[in-house]
One Martini backbone bead per residue (centre of mass of N, CA, C, O) as a GRO file, in nm:
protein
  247
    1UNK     BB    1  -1.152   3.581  11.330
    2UNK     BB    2  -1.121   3.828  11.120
    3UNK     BB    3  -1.134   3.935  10.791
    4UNK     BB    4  -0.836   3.956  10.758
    5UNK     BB    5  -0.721   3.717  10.850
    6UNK     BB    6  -0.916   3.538  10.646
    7UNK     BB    7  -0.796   3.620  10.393
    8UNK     BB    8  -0.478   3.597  10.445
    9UNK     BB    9  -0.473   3.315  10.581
   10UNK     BB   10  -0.567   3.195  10.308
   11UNK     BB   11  -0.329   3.303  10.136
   12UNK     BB   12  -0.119   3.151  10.338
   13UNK     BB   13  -0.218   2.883  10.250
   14UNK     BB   14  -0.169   2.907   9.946
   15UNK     BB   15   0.170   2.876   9.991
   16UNK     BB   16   0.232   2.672  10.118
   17UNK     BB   17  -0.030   2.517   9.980
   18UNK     BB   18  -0.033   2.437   9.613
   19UNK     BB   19  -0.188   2.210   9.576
   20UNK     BB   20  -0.436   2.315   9.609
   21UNK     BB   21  -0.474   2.382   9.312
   22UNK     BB   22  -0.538   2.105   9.159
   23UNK     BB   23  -0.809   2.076   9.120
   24UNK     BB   24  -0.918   2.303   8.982
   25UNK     BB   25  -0.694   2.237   8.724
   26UNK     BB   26  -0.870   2.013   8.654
   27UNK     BB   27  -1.178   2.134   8.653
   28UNK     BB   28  -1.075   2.305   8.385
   29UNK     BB   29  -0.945   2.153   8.183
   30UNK     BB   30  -1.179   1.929   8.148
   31UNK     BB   31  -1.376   2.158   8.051
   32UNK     BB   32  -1.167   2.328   7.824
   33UNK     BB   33  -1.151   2.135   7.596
   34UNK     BB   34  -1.459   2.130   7.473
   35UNK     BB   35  -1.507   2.441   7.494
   36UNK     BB   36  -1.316   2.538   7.251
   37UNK     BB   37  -1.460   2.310   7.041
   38UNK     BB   38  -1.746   2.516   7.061
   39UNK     BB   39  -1.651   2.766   6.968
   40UNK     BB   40  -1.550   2.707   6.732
   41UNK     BB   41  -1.817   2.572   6.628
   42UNK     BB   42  -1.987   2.855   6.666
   43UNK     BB   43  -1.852   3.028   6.457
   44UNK     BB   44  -1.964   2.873   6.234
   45UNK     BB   45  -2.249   2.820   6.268
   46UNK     BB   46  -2.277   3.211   6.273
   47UNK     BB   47  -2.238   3.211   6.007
   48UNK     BB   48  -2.435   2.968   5.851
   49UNK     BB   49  -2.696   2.978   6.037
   50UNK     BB   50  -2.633   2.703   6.232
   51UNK     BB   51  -2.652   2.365   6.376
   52UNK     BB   52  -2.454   2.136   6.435
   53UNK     BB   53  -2.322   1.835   6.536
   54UNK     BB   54  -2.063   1.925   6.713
   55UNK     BB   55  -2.199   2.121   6.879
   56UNK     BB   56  -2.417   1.895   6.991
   57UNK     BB   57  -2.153   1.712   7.133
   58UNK     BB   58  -1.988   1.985   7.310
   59UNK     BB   59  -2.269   1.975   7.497
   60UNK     BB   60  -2.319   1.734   7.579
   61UNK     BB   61  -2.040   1.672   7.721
   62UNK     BB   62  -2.010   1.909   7.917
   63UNK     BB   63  -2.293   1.798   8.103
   64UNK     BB   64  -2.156   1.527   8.141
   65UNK     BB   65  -1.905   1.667   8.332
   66UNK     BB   66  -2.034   1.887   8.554
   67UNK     BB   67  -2.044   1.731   8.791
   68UNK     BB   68  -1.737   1.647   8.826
   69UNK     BB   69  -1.661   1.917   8.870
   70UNK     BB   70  -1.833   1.965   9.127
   71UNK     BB   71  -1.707   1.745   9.294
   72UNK     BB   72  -1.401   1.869   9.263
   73UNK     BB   73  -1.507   2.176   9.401
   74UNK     BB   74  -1.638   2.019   9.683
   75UNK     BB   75  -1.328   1.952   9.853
   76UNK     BB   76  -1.213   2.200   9.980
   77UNK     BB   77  -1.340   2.192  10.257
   78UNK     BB   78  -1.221   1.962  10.327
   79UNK     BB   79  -0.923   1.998  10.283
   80UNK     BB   80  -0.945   2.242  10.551
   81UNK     BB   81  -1.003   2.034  10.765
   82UNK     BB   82  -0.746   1.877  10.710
   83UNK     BB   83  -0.542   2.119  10.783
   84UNK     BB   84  -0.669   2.142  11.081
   85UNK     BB   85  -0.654   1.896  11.194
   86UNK     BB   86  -0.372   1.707  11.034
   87UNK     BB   87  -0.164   1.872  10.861
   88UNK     BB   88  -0.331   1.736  10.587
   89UNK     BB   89  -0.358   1.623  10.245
   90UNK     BB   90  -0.638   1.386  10.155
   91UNK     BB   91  -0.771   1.337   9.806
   92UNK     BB   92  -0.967   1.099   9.840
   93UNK     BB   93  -1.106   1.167  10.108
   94UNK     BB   94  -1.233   1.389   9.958
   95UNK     BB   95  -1.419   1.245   9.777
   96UNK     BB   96  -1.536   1.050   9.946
   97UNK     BB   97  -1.705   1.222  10.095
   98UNK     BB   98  -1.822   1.371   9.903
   99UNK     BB   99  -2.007   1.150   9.774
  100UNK     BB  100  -2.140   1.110  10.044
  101UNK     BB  101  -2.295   1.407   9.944
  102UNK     BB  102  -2.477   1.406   9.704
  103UNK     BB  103  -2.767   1.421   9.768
  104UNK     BB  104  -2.795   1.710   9.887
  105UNK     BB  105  -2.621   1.839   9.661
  106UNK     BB  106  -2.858   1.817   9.483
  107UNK     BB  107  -3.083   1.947   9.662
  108UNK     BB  108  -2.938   2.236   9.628
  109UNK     BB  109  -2.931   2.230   9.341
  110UNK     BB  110  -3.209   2.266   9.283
  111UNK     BB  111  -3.343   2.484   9.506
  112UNK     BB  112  -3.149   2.699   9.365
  113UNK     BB  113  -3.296   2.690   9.063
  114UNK     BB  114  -3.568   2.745   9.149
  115UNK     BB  115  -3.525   2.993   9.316
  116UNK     BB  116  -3.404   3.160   9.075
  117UNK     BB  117  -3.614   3.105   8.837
  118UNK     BB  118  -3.837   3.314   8.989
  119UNK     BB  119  -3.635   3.567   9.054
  120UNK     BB  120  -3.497   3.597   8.742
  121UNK     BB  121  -3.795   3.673   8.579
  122UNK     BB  122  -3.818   3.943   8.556
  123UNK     BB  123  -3.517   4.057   8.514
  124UNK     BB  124  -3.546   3.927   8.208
  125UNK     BB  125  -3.754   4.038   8.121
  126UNK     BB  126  -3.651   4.348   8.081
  127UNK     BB  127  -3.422   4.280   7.923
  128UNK     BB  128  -3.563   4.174   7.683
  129UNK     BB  129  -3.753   4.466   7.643
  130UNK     BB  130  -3.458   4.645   7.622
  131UNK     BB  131  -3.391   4.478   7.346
  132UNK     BB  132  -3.632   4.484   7.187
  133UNK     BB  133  -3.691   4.835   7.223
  134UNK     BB  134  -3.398   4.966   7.273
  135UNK     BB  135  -3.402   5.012   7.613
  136UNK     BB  136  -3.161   5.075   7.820
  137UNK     BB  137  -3.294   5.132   8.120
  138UNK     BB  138  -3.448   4.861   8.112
  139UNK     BB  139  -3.159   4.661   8.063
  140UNK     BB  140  -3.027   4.807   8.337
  141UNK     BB  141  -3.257   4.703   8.555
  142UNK     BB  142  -3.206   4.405   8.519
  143UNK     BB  143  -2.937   4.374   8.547
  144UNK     BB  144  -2.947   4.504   8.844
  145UNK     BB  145  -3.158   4.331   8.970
  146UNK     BB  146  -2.958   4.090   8.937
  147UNK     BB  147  -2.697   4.119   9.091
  148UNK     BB  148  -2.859   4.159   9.345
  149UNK     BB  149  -2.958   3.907   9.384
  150UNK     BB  150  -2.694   3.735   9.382
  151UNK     BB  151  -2.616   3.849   9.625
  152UNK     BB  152  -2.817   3.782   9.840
  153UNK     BB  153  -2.811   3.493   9.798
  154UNK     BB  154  -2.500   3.481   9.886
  155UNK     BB  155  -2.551   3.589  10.172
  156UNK     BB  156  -2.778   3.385  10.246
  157UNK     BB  157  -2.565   3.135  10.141
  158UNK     BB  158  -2.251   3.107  10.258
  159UNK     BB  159  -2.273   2.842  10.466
  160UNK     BB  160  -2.446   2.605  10.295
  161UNK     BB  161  -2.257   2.455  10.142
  162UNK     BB  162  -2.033   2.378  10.343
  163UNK     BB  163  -2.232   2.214  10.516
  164UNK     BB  164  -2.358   2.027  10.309
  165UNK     BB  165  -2.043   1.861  10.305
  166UNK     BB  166  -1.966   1.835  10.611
  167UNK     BB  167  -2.222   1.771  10.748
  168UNK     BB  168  -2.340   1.419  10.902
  169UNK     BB  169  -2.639   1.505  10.794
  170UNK     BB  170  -2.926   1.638  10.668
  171UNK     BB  171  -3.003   1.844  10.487
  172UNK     BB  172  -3.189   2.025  10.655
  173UNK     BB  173  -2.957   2.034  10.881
  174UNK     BB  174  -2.686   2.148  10.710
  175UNK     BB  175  -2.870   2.371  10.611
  176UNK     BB  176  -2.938   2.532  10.885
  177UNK     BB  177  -2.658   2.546  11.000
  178UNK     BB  178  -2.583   2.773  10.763
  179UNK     BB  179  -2.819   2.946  10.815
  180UNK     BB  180  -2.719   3.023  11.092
  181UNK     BB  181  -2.457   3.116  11.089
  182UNK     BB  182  -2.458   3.374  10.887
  183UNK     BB  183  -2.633   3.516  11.082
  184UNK     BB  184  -2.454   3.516  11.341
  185UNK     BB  185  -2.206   3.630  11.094
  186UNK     BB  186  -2.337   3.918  10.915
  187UNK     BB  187  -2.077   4.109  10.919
  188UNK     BB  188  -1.865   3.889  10.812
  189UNK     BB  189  -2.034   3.803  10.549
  190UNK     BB  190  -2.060   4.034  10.391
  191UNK     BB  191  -1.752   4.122  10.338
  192UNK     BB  192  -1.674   3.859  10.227
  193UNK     BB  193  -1.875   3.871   9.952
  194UNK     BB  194  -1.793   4.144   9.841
  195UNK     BB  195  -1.522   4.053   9.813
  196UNK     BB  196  -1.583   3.798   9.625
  197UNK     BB  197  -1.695   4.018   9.392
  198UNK     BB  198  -1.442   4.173   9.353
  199UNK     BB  199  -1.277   3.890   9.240
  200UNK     BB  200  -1.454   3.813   9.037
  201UNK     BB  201  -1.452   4.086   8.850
  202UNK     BB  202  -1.150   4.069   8.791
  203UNK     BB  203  -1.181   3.797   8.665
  204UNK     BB  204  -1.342   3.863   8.465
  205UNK     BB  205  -1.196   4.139   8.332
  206UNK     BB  206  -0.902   3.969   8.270
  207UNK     BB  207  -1.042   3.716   8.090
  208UNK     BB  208  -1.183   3.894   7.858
  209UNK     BB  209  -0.887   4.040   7.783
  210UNK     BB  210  -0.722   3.782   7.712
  211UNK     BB  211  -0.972   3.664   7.511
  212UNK     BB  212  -0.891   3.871   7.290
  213UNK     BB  213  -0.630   3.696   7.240
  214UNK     BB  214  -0.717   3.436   7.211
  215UNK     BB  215  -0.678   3.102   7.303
  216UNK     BB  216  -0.462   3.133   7.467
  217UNK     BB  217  -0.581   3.375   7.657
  218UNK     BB  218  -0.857   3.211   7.698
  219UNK     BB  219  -0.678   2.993   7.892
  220UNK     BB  220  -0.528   3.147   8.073
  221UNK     BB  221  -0.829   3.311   8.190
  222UNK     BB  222  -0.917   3.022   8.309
  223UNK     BB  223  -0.662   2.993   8.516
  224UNK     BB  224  -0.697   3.300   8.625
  225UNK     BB  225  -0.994   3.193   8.782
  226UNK     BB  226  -0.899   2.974   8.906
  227UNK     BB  227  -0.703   3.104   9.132
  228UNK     BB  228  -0.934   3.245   9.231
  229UNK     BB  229  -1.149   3.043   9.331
  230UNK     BB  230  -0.937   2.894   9.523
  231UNK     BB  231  -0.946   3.104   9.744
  232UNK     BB  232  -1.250   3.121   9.789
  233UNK     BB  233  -1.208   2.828   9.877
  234UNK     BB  234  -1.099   2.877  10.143
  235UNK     BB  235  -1.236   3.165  10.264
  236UNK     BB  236  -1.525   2.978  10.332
  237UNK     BB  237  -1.394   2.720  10.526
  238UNK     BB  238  -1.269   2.919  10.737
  239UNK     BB  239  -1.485   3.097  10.832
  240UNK     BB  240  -1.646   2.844  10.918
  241UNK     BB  241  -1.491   2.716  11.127
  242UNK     BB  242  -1.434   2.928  11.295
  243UNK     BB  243  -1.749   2.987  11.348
  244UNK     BB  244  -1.829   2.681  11.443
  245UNK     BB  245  -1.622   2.737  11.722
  246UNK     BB  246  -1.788   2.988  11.839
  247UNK     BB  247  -2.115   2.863  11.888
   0.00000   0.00000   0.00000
C-alpha cells in the first residue's frame, strides 16, 4: 500500500466506521472542561498579577486526568488492528489492551521526556535570549531549530508508539521492531510524517482562528483538532500494519 493508499484509506476508513470518532471526542471532552475554567482563571490572575487558588486546583486536576486522555488516545492502533482482523470494534478490549501496555507506554513516555529536554535545551536558550534582548534572529532560529527537531524526532520513531502498544513483548523489543521498521519504511515514513504536520498545522491554525471569537470558538476548534488528529490515528496504525505484514 503506498502513501495514497494509506492516507485514503484511512479517510474511507472513518467514513465507514465514524464511531472510531467517539474515544478522541471523550478524552477532548475530559480535557476540555477543566481547561476552559482554568483559562478563565488565568485571565483574572493575569490582570491582577497573581496566581489563585483555583488556578492551582484546576491545573492539578488538568494533571490528574492526563493519563486517561493518553490511555483513551493510545486505544486507536487497537482498533484498527480489530478492525482489520476481525471486521469489528471492540472498545473495552482495546482499553483493556491498552491497560496492559501500561509499563512500556510509561517507559517510552520518560524516554522521549528526557530526550527531548536534553535536545530541545540550547534551543529553548537561543529562543529565551531572543526575547530577553529583542532580537528576533535569534528568537526566530530557536524556533526554527525547535520544529525541526521535532520533525526528525518524529521521523524517527514514527513506528515506535505503535509497536510499543500493539507488540505483546517488553519494551527494549517492542522499541527495536518500531524502530527498524520505521527504517526500513523510511521514505513512505517521511512523506506520512510530512503529510502530519501538515494536518497538525492546519489543525493548529484553524484552532488559533476559531479560539479568537471566543469561548464556543475556542471549543468548536478543539473538536475540529481532535477530529484531525483521530485521522492521523488511522494513518499510523494502518501503514504499521502494512509495513509490518511486508516485512
Amino acid at each position: 500500500m503506498g502513501l495514497f493508499q494509506i492516507l485514503s484509506g484511512s479517510f474511507a476508513e472513518l467514513r465507514r466506521n465514524p464511531l472510531l470518532f467517539l474515544p478522541k471526542m471523550a478524552s477532548t471532552t475530559l480535557w476540555l472542561i477543566p481547561y476552559i475554567f482554568l483559562l478563565q482563571s488565568a485571565k483574572i490572575d493575569l490582570a491582577h498579577a497573581t496566581v489563585s487558588n483555583d488556578t492551582l486546583i484546576y491545573t492539578v486536576l488538568i494533571l490528574a486526568i492526563s493519563p486517561l486522555w493518553v490511555v483513551i488516545d493510545s486505544m486507536y492502533p487497537v482498533l484498527v488492528e480489530q478492525q482489520r482482523k476481525k471486521k469489528r470494534l471492540d472498545f473495552s478490549a482495546a482499553l483493556r489492551h491498552v491497560f496492559g501496555r501500561l509499563l512500556p507506554l510509561l517507559a517510552l513516555f520518560v524516554l522521549i521526556l528526557v530526550v527531548a529536554t536534553i535536545c530541545f535545551l540550547p534551543f529553548a536558550f537561543l529562543m529565551a535570549f531572543g526575547i530577553a534582548y529583542a532580537f528576533l534572529p535569534l528568537l526566530g532560529l530557536g524556533a526554527i531549530g525547535a520544529v525541526v527537531m521535532v520533525f526528525l524526532g518524529g521521523l524517527a520513531l514514527y513506528f515506535v508508539p505503535t509497536s510499543i502498544i500493539l507488540e505483546k513483548v517488553g519494551f527494549a523489543d517492542s522499541f527495536q521492531r518500531g524502530f527498524t521498521l520505521t527504517q526500513r519504511n523510511f521514505g513512505t515514513v517521511f512523506w506520512l510524517t510530512l503529510a502530519s504536520f501538515f494536518f497538525l498545522l492546519l489543525a493548529f491554525v484553524l484552532e488559533g482562528t476559531l479560539g479568537s471569537l471566543g469561548v464556543a470558538g475556542f471549543i468548536a476548534g478543539r473538536y475540529l483538532g481532535g477530529i484531525v488528529t483521530v485521522y492521523l490515528y488511522i494513518v499510523n496504525p494502518t501503514a504499521y500494519l502494512e509495513a509490518r505484514g511486508r516485512k
